[in-house]
C-alpha positions in Angstrom: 102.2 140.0 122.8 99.6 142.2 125.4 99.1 141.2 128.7 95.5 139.5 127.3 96.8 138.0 124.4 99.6 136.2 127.0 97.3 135.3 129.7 94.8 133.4 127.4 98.0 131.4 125.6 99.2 130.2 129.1 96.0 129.5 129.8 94.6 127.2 127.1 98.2 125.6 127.4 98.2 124.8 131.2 94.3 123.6 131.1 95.4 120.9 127.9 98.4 119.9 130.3 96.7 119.6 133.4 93.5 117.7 132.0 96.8 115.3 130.2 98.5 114.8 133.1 95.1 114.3 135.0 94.5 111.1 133.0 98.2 109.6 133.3 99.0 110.3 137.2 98.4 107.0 138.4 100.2 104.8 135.8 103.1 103.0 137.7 105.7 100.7 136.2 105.8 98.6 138.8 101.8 98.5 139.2 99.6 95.2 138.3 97.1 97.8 136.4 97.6 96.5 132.9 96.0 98.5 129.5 93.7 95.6 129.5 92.2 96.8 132.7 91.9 100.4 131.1 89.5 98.9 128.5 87.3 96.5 130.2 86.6 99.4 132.8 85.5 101.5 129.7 83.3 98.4 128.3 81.8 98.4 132.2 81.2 101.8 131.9 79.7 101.9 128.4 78.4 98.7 127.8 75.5 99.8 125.7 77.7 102.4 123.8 78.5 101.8 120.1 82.4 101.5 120.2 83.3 101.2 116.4 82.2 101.2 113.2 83.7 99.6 110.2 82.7 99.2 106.9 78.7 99.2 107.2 79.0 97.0 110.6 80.0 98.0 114.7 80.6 96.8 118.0 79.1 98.2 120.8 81.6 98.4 123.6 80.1 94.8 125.2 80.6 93.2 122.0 84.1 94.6 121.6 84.5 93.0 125.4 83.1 89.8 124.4 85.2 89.4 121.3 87.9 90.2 123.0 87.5 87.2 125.6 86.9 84.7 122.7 90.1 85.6 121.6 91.8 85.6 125.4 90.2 81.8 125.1 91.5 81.0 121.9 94.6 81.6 123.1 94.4 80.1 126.0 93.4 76.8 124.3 96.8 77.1 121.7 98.6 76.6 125.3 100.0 80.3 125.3 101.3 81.4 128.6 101.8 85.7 129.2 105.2 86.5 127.8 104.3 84.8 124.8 103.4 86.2 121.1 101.2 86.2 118.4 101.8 87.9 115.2 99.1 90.1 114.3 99.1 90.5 110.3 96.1 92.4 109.2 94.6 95.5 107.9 92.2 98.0 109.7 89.2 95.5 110.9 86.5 95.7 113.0 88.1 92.9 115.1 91.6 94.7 115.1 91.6 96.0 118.6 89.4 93.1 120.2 92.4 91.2 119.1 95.2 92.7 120.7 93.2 93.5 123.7 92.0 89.8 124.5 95.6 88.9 123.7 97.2 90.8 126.8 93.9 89.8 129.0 95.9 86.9 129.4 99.3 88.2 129.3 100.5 87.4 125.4 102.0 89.9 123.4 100.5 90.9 120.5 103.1 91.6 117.6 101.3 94.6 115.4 103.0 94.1 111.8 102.7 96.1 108.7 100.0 94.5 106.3 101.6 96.2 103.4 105.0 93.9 104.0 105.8 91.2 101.8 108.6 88.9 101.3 112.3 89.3 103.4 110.5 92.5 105.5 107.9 90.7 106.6 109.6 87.8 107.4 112.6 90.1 109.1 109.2 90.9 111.3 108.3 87.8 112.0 111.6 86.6 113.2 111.7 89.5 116.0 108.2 89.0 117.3 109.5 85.6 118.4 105.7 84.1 117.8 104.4 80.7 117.2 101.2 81.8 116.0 100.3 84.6 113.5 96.9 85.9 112.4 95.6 86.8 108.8 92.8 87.1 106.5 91.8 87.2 103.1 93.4 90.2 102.3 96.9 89.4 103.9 96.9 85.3 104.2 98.2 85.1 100.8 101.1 87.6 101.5 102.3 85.5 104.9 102.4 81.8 103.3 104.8 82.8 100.5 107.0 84.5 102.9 106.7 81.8 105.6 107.6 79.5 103.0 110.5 80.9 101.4 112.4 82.1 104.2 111.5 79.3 106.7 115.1 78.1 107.1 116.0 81.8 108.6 113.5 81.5 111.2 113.7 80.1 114.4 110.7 78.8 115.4 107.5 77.1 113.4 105.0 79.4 112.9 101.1 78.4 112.9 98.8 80.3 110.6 95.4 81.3 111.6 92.8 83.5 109.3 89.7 85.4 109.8 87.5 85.3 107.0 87.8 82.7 103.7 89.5 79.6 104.2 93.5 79.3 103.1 95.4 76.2 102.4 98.0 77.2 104.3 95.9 78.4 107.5 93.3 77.5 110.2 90.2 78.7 110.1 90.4 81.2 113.0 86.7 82.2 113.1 85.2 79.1 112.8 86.9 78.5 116.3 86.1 81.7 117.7 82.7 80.8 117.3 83.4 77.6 120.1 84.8 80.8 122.6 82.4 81.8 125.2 82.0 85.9 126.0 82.9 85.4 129.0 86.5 87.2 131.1 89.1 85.1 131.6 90.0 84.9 135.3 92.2 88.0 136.5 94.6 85.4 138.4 96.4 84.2 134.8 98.2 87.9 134.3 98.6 88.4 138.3 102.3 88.2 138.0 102.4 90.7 135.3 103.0 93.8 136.2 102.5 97.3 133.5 106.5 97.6 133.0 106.0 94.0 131.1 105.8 94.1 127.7 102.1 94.3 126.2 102.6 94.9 122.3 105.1 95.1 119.5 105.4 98.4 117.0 107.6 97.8 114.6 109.3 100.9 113.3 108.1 102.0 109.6 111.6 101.4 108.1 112.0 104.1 105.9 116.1 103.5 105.5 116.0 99.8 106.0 114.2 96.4 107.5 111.1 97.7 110.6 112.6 96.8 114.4 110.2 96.0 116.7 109.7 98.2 119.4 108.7 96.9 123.0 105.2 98.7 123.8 105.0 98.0 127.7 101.6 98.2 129.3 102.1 101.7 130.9 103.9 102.9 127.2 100.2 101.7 126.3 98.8 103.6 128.6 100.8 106.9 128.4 99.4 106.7 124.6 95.3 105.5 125.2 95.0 107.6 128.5 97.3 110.5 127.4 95.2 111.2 124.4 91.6 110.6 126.2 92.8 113.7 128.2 94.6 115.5 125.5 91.8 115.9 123.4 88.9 116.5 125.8 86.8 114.0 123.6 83.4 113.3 124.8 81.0 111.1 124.7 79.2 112.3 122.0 82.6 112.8 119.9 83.2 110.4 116.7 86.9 110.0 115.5 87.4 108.9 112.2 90.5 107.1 111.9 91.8 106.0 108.6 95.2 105.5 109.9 96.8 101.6 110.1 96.0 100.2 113.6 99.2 98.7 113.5 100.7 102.1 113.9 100.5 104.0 117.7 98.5 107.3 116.3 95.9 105.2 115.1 95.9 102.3 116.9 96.6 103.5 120.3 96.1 107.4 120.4 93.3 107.4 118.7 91.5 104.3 120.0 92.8 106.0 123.4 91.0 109.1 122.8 87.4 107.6 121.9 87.5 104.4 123.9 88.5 105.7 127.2 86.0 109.0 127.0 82.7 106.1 126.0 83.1 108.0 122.5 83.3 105.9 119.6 85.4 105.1 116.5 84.8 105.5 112.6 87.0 103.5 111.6 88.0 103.0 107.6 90.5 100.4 105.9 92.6 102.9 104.6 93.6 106.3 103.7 91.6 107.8 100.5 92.1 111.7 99.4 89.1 111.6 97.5 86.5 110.3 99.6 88.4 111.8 103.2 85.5 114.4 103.4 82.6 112.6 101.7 83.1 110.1 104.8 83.6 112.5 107.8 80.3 114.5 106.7 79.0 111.0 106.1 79.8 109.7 109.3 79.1 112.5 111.4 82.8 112.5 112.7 83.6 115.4 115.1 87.6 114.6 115.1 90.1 112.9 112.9 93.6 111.7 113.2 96.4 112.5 110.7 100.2 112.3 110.0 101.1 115.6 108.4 101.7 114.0 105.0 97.8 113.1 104.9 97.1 116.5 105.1 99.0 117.5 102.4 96.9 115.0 100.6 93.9 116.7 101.6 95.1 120.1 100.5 96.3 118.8 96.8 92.7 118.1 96.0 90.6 120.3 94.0 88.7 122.7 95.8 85.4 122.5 96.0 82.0 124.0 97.7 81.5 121.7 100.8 84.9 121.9 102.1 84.2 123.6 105.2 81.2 121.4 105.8 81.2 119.3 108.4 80.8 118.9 112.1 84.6 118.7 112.5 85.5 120.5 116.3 89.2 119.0 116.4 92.1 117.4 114.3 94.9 115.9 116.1 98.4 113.8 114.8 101.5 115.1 114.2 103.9 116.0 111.6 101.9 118.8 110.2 103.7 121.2 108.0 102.9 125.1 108.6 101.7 125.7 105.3 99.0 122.8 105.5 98.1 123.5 108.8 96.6 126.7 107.3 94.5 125.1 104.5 93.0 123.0 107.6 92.4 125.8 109.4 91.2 128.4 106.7 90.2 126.1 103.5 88.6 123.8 105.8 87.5 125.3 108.2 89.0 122.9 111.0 88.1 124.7 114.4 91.1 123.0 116.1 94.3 121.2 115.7 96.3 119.7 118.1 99.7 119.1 117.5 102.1 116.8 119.2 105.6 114.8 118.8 106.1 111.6 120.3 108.3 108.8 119.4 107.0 105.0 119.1 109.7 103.5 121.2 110.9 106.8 123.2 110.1 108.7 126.1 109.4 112.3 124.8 105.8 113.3 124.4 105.4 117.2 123.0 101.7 118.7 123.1 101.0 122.1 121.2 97.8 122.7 123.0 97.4 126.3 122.3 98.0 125.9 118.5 100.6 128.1 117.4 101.1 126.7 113.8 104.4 125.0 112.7 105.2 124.0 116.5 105.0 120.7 116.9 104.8 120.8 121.3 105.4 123.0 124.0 107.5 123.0 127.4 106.8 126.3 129.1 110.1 127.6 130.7 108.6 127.8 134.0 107.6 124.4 133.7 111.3 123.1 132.1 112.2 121.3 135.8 109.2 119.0 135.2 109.7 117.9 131.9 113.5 116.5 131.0 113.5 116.8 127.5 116.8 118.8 126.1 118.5 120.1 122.7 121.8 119.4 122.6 124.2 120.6 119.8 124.6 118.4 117.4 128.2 117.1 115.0 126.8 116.6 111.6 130.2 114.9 110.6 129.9 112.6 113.3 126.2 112.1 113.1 126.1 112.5 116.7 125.3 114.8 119.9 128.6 116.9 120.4 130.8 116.4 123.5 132.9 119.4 124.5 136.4 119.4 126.2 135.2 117.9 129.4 133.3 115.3 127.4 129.6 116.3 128.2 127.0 117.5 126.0 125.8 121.2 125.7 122.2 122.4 125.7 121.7 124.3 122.5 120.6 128.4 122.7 116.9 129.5 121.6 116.5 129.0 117.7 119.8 126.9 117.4 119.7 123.3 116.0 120.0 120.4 118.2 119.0 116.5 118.3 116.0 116.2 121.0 117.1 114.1 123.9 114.6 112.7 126.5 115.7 111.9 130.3 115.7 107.7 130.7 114.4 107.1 134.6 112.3 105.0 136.5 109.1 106.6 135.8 106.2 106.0 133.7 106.6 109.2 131.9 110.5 108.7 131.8 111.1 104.8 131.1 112.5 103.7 128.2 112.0 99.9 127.2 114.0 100.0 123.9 113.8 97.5 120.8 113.8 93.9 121.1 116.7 93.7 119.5 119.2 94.7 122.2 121.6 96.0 119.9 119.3 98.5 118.6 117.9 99.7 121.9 121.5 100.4 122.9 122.4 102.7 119.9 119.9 105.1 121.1 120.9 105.9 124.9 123.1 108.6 124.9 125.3 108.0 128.6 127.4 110.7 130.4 125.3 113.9 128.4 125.4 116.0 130.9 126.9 114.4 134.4 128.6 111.1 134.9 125.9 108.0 135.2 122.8 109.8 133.5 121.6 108.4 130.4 119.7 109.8 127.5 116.9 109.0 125.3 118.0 109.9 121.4 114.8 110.7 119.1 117.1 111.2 115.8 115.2 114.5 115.5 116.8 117.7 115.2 114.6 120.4 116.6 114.6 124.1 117.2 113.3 125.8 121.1 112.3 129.6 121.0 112.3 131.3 124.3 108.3 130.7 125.0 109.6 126.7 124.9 108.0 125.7 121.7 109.6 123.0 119.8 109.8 123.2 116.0 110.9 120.3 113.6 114.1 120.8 111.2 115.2 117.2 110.3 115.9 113.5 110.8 119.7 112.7 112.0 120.7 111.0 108.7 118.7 113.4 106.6 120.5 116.1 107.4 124.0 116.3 105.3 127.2 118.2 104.5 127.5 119.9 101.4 130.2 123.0 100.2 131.3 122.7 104.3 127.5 123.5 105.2 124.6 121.4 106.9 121.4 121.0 104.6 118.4 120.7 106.1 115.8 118.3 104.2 112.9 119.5 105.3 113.9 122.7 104.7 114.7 122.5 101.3 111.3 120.5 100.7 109.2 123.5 102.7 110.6 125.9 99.7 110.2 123.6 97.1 106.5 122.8 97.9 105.6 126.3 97.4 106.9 126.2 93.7 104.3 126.2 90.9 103.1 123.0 90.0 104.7 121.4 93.2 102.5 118.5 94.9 104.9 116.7 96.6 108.5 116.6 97.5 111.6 114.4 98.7 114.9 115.9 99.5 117.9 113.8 99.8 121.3 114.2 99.6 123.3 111.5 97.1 127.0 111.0 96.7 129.2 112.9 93.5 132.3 110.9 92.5 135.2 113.4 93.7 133.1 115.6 95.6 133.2 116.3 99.7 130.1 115.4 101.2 126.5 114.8 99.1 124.7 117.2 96.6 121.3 117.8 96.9 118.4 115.9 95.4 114.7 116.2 95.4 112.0 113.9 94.0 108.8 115.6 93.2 105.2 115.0 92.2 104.0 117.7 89.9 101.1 119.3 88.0 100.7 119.2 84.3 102.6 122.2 82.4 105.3 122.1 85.8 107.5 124.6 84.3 111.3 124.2 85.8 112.7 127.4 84.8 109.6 128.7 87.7 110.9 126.5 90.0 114.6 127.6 89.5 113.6 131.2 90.4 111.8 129.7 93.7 115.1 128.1 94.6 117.1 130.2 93.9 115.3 133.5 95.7 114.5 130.7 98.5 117.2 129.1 99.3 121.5 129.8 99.9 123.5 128.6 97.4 124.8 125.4 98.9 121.2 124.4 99.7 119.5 124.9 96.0 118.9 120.8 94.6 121.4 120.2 91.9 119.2 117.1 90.6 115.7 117.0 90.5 113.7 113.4 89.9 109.7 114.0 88.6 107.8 111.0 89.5 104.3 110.3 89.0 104.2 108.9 92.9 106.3 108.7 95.7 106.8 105.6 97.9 105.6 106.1 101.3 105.3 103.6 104.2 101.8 103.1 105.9 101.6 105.8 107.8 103.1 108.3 105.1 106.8 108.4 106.0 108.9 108.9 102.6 111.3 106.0 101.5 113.9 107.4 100.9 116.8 104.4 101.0 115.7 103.6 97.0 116.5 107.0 95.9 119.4 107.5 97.6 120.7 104.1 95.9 119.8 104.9 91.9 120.9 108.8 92.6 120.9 110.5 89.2 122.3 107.9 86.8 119.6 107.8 84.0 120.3 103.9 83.2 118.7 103.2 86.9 116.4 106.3 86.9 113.4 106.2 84.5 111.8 109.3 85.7 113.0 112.7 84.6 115.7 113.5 85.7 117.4 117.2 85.8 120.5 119.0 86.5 120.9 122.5 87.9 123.6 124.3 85.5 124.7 127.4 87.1 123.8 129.0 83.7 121.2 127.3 82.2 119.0 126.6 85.0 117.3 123.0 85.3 118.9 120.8 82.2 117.4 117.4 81.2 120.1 114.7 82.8 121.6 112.8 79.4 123.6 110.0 79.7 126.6 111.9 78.6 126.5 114.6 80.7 126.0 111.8 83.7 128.9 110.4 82.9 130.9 113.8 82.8 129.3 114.7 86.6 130.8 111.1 87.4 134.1 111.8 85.5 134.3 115.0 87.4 133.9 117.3 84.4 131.5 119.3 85.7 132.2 122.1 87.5 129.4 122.9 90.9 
């Protein structure tokens, strides 16, 4: 790299950090400056301002205000005192954030839950967010009475339901009494004990390898998240960021909101995700940014091609998880000026920016910047599904390019806290203690990463995704990388399932394909792609793959029905050494179980 070429790099990267770190400075743990005060600052600021817009109607940011205080005083009147919580149950709604902000305006804790649960997962959700009220509507009402009612012995407390929209049976009408609120604040005195380390909202985790846990959102986590991104970004006021992410979920419902709210920029805000409209509504809408999770992307980049593709008034993307491959269509296909990167976990403490965007890297800690920022690799033991410990017992830092899990530094500082599940159990399983000096203690993401020696970080794997196979560590995302650039390849899983008599688990990989998806082409991708003990032996073409809400791959079903045709009813394939990819037949799936076939 010349001299030029370096100076710029260091210098888009240090402006992004700076103008980041700008907007976060003040935030204390121990402060009485709660998110809530963030927000009505911005609504003082930009009263006249449209905030967001949803589905034909908006809020200007003194309507959002107002809402929000109708719902502090509906609350108020169900005798909730801060500490408290209320289950938030809903899709993306104009009222969504007016919610959860008039909720902590008097110190209750707003539970976010995933709309799209039903049944033992939702009621698993319920149970954690220790609530005595829960909020619906027409599209999710339904959904909460039949869990309520057939797991009501497992939980601990009554719950009351509430709904915005059409009267239930089973609920109170929640905005016929909203309509008895007044506008006005409630008084600052009822959250003057509270101070930002308390707990503002729930996240619950997506689970993609078993039941959600709710993750404790404190007030400054909030605000690491809203203010962070408001810097990040550089949004203005004249900036519109469409968000079609769940607001139950932190990149949408607090980076994004972040971003907008706290700049006086404002919010296109749609229910859901849809491929085929993505572009018709930013044009539409005049957005200038979006949010994405990298799988949405791909999404983007599977649709046909067509002639208005590049237009827009797009300046910026930002989200995360964005493969290197897609990141390109963005930028050339779609002509997406800028995307900014970053890693961050809901309940953790590590928070990665790529501001100069170097494709594939998902952050950056310049080396001459490492003392500031206490984020580590260490070298991970795939057998043990755990950080390594050498002879004296501590962990070791991994070299440039070498695999290790990312580990953040837990301490008392806003950027460094770590305030865990609320499930105690869980919050303990990931603190790593004793890493690298007796008494300091560790924040595990579960995310194996790679550092170069310019201090960009670059995704390999989940712990857990990553298994043994032939004596050798598979990397998932790896394997997926190489299959998606197959012929015919739209989407892919890679997972590892369990061989009677076999060490370790074979490879498998569900896929989404074209019509005419040839697997004798894929084959020869595989097997010029990848070594040996990495190549899929099983292959399982699906017309869809089961994602969570915010595009995360559930994976715990496939892993289950492996490649036994009387569970599977996709296609299924084996790879024989000399035939290529075979159809799986019942009798040769009971010779791979017999241990008749050879690998």
């Amino acid at each position: 790299m010349s001299p030029i070429a370096w100076l710029r790099r260091e210098v888009r990267y240090l402006t992004g950090l700076i103008r980041t770190l700008l907007r976060v400075r003040t935030i204390a743990p121990g402060s009485p400056h709660l998110i809530c005060d963030d927000l009505e600052a911005a609504a003082d600021r930009w009263r006249e301002r449209t905030a967001i817009r949803f589905e034909g109607a908006a809020l200007t940011y003194g309507e959002m205000d107002a809402l929000a205080n109708r719902f502090a005083h509906w609350a108020l009147a169900q005798d909730l005192k801060p500490g408290d919580a209320v289950a938030v149950f809903l899709p993306n709604r104009l009222d969504y954030l007016p919610l959860w902000w008039g909720l902590t305006k008097v110190g209750v804790v707003a539970a976010l839950i995933n709309n799209q649960l039903a049944g033992a997962a939702l009621a698993h959700c319920l149970e954690e967010s220790h609530a005595s009220h829960a909020v619906t509507d027409d599209a999710t009402a339904g959904a909460f009475a039949e869990a309520y009612a057939a797991h009501a012995p497992g939980l601990t407390r009554p719950m009351r339901q509430w709904t915005l929209g059409s009267a239930h049976p089973d609920a109170t009408d929640l905005t016929a009494d909203l309509a008895t609120r007044g506008g006005d604040r409630p008084p600052r005195g009822l959250r003057k004990d509270l101070r930002a380390r308390d707990t503002a909202l729930l996240i619950y985790t997506s689970g993609t390898t078993g039941l959600p846990k709710a993750a404790r959102i404190t007030h400054v986590r909030a605000g690491l998240y809203m203010r962070g991104f408001a810097g990040a970004t550089g949004a203005r006021p004249s900036d519109r960021i469409y968000v079609t992410l769940p607001m139950y979920h932190a990149t949408g419902g607090l980076c994004a909101m972040g971003a907008a709210l706290l700049n006086g920029a404002s919010v296109n805000l749609r229910v859901g995700f849809s491929a085929s409209r993505f572009w018709d509504d930013v044009r539409d809408g005049e957005a200038t940014m979006f949010v994405y999770i990298g799988e949405l992307c791909r999404y983007l980049a599977n649709q046909p091609a067509g002639p208005l593709d590049g237009t827009h008034r797009l300046r910026q993307a930002f989200g995360n998880g964005l493969a290197r491959d897609v990141w390109a269509t963005l930028e050339e296909r779609f002509a997406v000026p800028r995307i900014l990167e970053f890693y961050g976990a809901t309940e953790g403490n590590v928070s990665l920016f790529n501001f100069d965007g170097k494709r594939g890297a998902l952050g950056r800690v310049a080396p001459y910047l490492k003392s500031l920022f206490k984020v580590e690799l260490v070298r991970f033991d795939a057998d043990a599904q755990a950080p390594a410990r050498g002879p004296d017992g501590f962990c070791t830092p991994v070299a440039p390019d070498e695999v290790g899990e990312c580990v953040g530094v837990i301490a008392s500082g806003a950027r460094t806290e770590y305030a865990g599940y609320v499930n105690r159990i869980d919050s303990d399983k990931k603190v790593l203690e004793d890493a690298f000096r007796r008494g300091d203690r560790w924040f595990l993401t579960g995310d194996l990463m790679t550092r170069d020696r310019d201090g960009y970080f670059y995704f390999v794997d989940r712990v857990g995704d990553t298994f043994r196979w032939k004596g050798e560590n598979v990397s998932t995302r790896e394997v997926a990388d190489v299959l998606l650039t197959a012929p015919g390849v739209k989407e892919a899983i890679v997972y590892g399932v369990a061989v009677p008599a076999q060490d370790g688990r074979a490879g498998m990989a569900a896929l989404v394909v074209e019509d005419g998806f040839d697997p004798a082409a894929l084959r020869t991708r595989v097997e010029s792609g990848l070594p040996t003990y990495a190549q899929p032996l099983f292959l399982r073409l699906t017309d869809a793959l089961e994602v969570t809400g915010t595009f995360k791959p559930r994976k715990i079903d496939l892993t289950e029905e492996g490649f036994d045709p009387a569970r599977v009813r996709d296609r299924l394939y084996f790879h024989d050494r000399d035939g290529g990819y075979v159809p799986m037949t019942t009798d040769l799936s009971a010779r791979i179980a017999a241990g008749a076939v050879r690998f």
